[in-house]
Every structure is written in structure tokens, then in C-alpha cells.
N, C-alpha and C positions, 0 to 999 in steps of 0.2 A: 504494500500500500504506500501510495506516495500522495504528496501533494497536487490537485489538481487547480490549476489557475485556467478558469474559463475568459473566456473572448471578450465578455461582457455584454452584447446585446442580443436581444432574440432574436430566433431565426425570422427570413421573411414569410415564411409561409403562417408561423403561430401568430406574428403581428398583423397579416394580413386578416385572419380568420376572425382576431379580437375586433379588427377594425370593423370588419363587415357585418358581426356578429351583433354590435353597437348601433351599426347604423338602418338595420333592417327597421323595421317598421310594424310592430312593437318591435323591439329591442328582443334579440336571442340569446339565450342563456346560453353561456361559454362553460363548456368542459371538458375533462379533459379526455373523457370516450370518444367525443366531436372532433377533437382538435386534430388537425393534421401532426403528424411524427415524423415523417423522412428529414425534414430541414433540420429538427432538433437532433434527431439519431446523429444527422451527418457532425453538426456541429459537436454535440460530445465526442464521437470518436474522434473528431479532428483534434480538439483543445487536449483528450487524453491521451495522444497517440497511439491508437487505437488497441486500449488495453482495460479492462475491467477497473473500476474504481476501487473495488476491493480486493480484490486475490490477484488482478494481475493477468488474468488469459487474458487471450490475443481472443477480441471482439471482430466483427465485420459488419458490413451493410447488405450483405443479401441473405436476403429473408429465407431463402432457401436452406441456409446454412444454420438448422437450429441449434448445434452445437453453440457457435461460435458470434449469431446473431445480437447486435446490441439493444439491451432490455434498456427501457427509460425509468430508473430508480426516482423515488422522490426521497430527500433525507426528509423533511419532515413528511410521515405517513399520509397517504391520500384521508384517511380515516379521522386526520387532525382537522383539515382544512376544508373550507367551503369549495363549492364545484368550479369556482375561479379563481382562486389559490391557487386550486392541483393543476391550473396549467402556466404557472409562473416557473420561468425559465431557471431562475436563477435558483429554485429548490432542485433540479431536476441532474442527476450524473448518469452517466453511461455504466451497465453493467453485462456482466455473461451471462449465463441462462442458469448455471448454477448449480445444473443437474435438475431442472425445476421438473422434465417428464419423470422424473424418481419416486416410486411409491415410497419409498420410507425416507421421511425424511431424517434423518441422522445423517443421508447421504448429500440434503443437498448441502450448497454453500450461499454465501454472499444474498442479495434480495429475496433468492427461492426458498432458502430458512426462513429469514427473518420473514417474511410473507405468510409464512406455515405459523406464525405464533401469535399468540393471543393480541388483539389491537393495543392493548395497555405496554403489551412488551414489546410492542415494536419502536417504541419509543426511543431513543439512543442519543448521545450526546456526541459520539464518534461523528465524527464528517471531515471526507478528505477534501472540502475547499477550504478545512483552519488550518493556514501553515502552520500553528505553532502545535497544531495536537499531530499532525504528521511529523514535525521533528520528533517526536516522544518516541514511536514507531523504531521498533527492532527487528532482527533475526537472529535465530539464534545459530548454532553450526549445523545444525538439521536441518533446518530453511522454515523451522515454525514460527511464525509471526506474534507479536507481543509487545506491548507499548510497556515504558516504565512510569506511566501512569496507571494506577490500578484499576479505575473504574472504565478506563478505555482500552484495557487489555482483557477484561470481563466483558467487553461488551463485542471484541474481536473473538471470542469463541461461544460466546452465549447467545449474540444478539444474529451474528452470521457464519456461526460454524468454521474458521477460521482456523481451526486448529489442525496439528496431526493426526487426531481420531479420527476425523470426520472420513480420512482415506483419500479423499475425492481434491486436495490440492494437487496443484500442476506441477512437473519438475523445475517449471519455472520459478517459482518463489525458493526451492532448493537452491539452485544458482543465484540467483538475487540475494538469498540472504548469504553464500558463499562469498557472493562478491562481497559483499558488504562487510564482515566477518576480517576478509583480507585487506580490504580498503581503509576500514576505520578498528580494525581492532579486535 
């Protein structure tokens, strides 16, 4: 998990939909089932380098590809927010699929857990657009992931399965934290 610094404005097709959506006649309720998603998908993969906000797979744009497809997370849960909130960009990061076709979830990761759990606990303080809670963020020489903040290091294997139980992390976050390990120590 790393820091992710977005572009900062919305795509044009979600400003387009808000704009038209306002100026219909009554006025159209904006949502975010409604809302177009290609602009935004593109835009997260681009800003994240097209890599999972959370564990790090390697995301894509074709839909085809459900492994690897990018899911549209909201850090605060659809469940918090009114139906035009959940389509404000700047709540919104790119993620992998997580294992989400998984009947059991133990196996998935990332949004497909946390999505599997109670609306009260999907709540999380963890978000990788705060740079200062990404610098907390570790590996250890196994490649398992862990903040040396303790409520953001519980919330990395509670909130999204994030850990080495789960089985289902990539060998990429093994090398990622190798690198890291010999890079910084």
C-alpha cells in the first residue's frame, strides 16, 4: 500500500452527468448506480499506476478481464452517504476484484472483504490518499503488510484481509516489501 495523490478534478463524463442531471426539468436525482464509470475507472488507474489501492495487483480497464478489472472503492462506505455523496470523486480509489466471485470469504481481500462485513465495520480510518498514514505502512521480510500505527495495522487485516492468512496476497507485495526491507532496512 502506498500513497495515492489523485489528479484532483472529476472526470468529464461524472461532471457532465451532475451537470445535466441538475438541469433536467424537474431536477434528476444523481447516483451513483446512474452515474457513468469509464472516465472515473480511467482516471484512478491512471493517478494509481494502475495498481490496486490496497494490496497492490496490477488493475486494468477491460471489463473483460474480471480478475484484474478496476472496482470503484469509496473510502467512506456508500452506506454512510447520501445518493450524491457516493458519487463525489474525491471519496472514490481504484481497486482489484479481491477474489470478490469467492464463496468464502476469508478468501477475499481488499473492498471484497470489507464489503462482506457488517455496515458498522466497514467503517475505517485507513485511506491511502493521507500521506502521513501511508508513511506508517510497512513490510515485513515475508512481504506481510502492517502499519506501526496500531489501529491502522488492525484495520489492514480486519477491515481488508490484508494479511498472510488470508493466502490470496500476490507475490507482489512479497517483493515490495523485499525491496523495501533492503532499501530502508
Amino acid at each position: 500500500m502506498r500513497y495515492i495523490k489523485k489528479s484532483g478534478t472529476e472526470p468529464e463524463d461524472l461532471q457532465k452527468y451532475k451537470r445535466d442531471c441538475r438541469r433536467a426539468s424537474p431536477p434528476l436525482k444523481i447516483t451513483y448506480k446512474d452515474m457513468p464509470k469509464d472516465g472515473s475507472r480511467k482516471q484512478l488507474a491512471v493517478d494509481q499506476g494502475y495498481i490496486c489501492a490496497y494490496c497492490m495487483r496490477r488493475v486494468c480497464l477491460d471489463s473483460e478481464n474480471k480478475e484484474q478489472y478496476i472496482n470503484i472503492e469509496h473510502i467512506v462506505p456508500q452506506n454512510q452517504l447520501t445518493d450524491e455523496e457516493a458519487t463525489n470523486f474525491s471519496n472514490f480509489i481504484g481497486v482489484c476484484s479481491g477474489g470478490r466471485d469467492k464463496k468464502d470469504n476469508a478468501r477475499k481481500t481488499c473492498d471484497a472483504y470489507r464489503g462482506a462485513l457488517s455496515e458498522e465495520q466497514q467503517i475505517m480510518q485507513l485511506n491511502p490518499l493521507n500521506e502521513a498514514q501511508m508513511e506508517t505502512i510497512r513490510y515485513r521480510r515475508n512481504g506481510e503488510i502492517y502499519s506501526t500505527d496500531k489501529v491502522l495495522s488492525h484495520q489492514l487485516s480486519e477491515k481488508l484481509n490484508l494479511t498472510m492468512a488470508s493466502g490470496e496476497l500476490p507475490d507482489l507485495i512479497y517483493l515490495v516489501g523485499n525491496a523495501a526491507v533492503q532499501q530502508y532496512g
